[in-house]
MIDODO-324721 format. One record per residue (C-alpha): x negated, y negated, z negated; residue in one letter; residue number from 1. Coordinates in steps of 0.02 Angstrom, whole numbers. Layout:
! MIDODO-324721
     px     py     pz kolvo dolum
      X      Y      Z     a   NUM
...
//
This chain:
! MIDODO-324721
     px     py     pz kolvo dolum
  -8769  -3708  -4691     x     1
  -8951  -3766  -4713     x     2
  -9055  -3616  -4717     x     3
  -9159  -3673  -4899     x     4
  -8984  -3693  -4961     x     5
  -8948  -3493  -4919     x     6
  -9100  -3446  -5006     x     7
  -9040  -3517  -5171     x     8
  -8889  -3399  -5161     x     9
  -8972  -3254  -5117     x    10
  -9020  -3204  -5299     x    11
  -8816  -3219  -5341     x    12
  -8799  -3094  -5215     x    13
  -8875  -2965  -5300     x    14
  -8778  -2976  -5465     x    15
  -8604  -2972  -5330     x    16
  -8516  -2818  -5361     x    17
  -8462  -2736  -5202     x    18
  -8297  -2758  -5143     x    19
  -8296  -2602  -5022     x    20
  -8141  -2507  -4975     x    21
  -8053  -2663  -5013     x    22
  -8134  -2783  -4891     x    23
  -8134  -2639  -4774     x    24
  -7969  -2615  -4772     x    25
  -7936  -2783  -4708     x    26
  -7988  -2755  -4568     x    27
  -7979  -2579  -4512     x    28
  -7846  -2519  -4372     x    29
  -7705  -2457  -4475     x    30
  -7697  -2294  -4382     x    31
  -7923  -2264  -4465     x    32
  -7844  -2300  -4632     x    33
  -7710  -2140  -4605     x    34
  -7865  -2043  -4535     x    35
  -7987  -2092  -4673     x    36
  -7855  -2034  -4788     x    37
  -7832  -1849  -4729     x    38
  -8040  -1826  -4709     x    39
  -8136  -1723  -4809     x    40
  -8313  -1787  -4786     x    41
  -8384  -1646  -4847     x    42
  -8328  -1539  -4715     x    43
  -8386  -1679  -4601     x    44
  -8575  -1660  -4598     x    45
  -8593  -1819  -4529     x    46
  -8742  -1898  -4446     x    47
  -8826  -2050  -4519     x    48
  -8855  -2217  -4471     x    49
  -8915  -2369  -4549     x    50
  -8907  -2570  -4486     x    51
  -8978  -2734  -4525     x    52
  -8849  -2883  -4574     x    53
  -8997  -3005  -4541     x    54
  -8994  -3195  -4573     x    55
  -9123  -3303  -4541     x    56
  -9134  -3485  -4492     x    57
  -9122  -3579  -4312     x    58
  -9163  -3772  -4295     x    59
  -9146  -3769  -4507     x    60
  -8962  -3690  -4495     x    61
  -8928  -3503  -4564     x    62
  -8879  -3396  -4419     x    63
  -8818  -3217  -4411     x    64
  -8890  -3085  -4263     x    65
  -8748  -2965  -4174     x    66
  -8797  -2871  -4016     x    67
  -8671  -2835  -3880     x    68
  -8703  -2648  -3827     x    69
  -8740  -2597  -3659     x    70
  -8604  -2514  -3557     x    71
  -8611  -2337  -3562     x    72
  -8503  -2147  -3578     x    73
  -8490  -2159  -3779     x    74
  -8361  -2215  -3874     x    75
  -8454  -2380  -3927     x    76
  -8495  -2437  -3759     x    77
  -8496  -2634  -3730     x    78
  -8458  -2667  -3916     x    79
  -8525  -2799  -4031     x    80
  -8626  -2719  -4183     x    81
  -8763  -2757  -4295     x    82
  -8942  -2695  -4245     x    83
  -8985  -2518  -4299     x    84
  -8960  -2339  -4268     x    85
  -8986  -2170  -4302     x    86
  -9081  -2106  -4460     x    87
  -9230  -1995  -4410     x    88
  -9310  -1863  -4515     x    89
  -9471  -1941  -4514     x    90
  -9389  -2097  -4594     x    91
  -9421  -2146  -4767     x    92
  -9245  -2204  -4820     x    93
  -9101  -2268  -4731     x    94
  -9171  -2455  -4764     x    95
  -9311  -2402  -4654     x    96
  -9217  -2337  -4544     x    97
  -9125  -2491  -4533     x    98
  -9286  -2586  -4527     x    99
  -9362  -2460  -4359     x   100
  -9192  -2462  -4265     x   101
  -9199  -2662  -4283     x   102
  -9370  -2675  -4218     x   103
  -9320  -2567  -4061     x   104
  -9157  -2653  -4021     x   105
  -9220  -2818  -4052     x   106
  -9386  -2846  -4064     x   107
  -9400  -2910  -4246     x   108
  -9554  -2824  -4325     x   109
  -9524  -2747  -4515     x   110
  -9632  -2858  -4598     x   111
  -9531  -3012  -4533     x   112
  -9377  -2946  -4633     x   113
  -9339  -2955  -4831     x   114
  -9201  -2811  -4885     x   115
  -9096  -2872  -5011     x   116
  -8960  -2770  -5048     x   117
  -8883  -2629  -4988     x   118
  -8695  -2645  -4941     x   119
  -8559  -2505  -4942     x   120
  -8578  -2361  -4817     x   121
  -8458  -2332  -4683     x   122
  -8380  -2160  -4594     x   123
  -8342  -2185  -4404     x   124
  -8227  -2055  -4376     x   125
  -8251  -2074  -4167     x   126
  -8412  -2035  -4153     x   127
  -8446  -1956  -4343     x   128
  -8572  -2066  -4396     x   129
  -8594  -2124  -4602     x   130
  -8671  -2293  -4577     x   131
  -8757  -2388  -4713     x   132
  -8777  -2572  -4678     x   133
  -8904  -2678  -4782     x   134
  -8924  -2875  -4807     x   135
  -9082  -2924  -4734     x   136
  -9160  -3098  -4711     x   137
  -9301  -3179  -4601     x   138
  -9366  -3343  -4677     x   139
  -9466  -3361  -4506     x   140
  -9382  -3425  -4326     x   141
  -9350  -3265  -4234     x   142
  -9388  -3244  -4054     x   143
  -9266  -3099  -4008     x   144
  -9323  -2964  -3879     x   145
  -9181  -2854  -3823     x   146
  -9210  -2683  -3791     x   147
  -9137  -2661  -3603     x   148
  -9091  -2487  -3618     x   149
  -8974  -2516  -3757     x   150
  -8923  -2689  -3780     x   151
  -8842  -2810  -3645     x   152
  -8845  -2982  -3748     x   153
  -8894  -3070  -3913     x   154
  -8769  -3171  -4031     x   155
  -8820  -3279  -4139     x   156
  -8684  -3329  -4258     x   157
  -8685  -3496  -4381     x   158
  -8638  -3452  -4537     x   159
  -8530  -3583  -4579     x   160
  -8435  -3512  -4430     x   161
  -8441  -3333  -4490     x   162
  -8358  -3402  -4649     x   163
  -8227  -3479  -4554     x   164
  -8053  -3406  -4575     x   165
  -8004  -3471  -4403     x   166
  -8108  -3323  -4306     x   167
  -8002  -3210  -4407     x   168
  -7873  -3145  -4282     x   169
  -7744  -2986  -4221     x   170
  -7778  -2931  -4031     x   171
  -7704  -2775  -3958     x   172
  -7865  -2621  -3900     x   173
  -7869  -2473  -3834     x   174
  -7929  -2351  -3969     x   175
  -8000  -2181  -3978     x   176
  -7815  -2164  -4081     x   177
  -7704  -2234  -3968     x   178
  -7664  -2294  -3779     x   179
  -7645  -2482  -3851     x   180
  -7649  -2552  -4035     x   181
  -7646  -2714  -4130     x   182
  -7793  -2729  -4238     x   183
  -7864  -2853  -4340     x   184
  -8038  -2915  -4268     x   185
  -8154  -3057  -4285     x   186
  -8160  -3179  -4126     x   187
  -8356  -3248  -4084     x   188
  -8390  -3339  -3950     x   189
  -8314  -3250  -3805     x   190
  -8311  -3077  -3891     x   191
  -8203  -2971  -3981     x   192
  -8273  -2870  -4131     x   193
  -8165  -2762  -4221     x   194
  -8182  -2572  -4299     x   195
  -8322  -2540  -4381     x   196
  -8420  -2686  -4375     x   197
  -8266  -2789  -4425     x   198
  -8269  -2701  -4571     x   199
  -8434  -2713  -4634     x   200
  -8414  -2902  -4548     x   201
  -8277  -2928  -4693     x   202
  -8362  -2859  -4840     x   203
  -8511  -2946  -4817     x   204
  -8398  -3123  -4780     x   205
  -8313  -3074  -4942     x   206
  -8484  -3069  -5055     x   207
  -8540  -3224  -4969     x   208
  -8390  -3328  -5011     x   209
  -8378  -3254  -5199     x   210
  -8564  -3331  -5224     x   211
  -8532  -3489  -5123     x   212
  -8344  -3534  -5178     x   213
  -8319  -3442  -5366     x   214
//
């Protein structure tokens, strides 16, 4: 999609109401969904996080960022997320938070980004983090920088390929519930994204395609 043409829908966004635990749900292991169920968050006291779902345009076409995680010990090691991280206590808000953590991981300075809209907030039960995701968009070419400590590779995704239901697909993982399970995930490029970012992948796809298609 032509990136002038996004920024005409971007207003509808903001009058979209949220699909969450519905749009979630499509794309959650079954065996989070029995988990979520049972957990009372309360009891959780669960760390924060916040990320950017940025779009911005490359050679005129709207593009979506992912970063592919660095190897390491934790439970997301080597998985495809959105930029971001963990809230600080010297942040101002989560969107700021999401704003800093983007800037670290990928080089993309604050005032380069426009926040639109925050999107539904997200327990990972693995590593007990509430994430809050937020819609951001660049109207400027981005030169990404990846931070080497913490992210391996850069993905830039077309969106008329994110809206694609042919990336939609079922592939068996090794979760932090079980040895080996089916799960629904998205398929980009040569990667695998499922869990968490799936999920927030899904509601997001869902908004877009109620503004674009309804």
């Amino acid at each position: 999609m032509d990136f002038q043409e996004f920024l005409q829908i971007v207003p509808k966004i903001l009058d979209v109401k949220l699909p969450a635990f519905d749009a979630h749900i499509k794309m959650a292991p079954l065996e989070r969904l029995q988990s979520v169920k049972q957990i009372n968050f309360s009891d959780k006291n669960a760390r924060i996080a916040a990320v950017m779902m940025l779009f911005y345009p490359k050679n005129e076409i709207t593009h979506l960022v992912l970063i592919v995680r660095n190897s390491c010990k934790g439970v997301h090691s080597a998985q495809i997320a959105f930029p971001g991280g963990k809230y600080e206590v010297e942040d101002e808000n989560f969107a700021y938070t999401a704003l800093r953590e983007t800037h670290e991981e990928v080089g993309i300075h604050p005032d380069k980004i426009q926040i639109v809209k925050p999107f539904t907030q997200l327990y990972i039960p693995p590593s007990n983090f509430m994430v809050h995701p937020f819609l951001g968009i660049s109207k400027d070419e981005l030169v990404f920088v990846p931070q080497p400590s913490e992210v391996a590779d850069i993905i830039e995704l077309p969106l008329s390929i994110f809206l694609s239901d042919s990336i939609v697909v079922e592939t068996k993982i090794s979760t932090s519930y079980s040895v080996e399970s089916n799960v629904p995930a998205f398929k980009i490029e040569n990667h695998i994204v499922w869990g968490a970012t799936a999920m927030m992948l899904s509601e997001l796809k869902e908004v877009l395609k109620k503004v674009l298609y309804s």
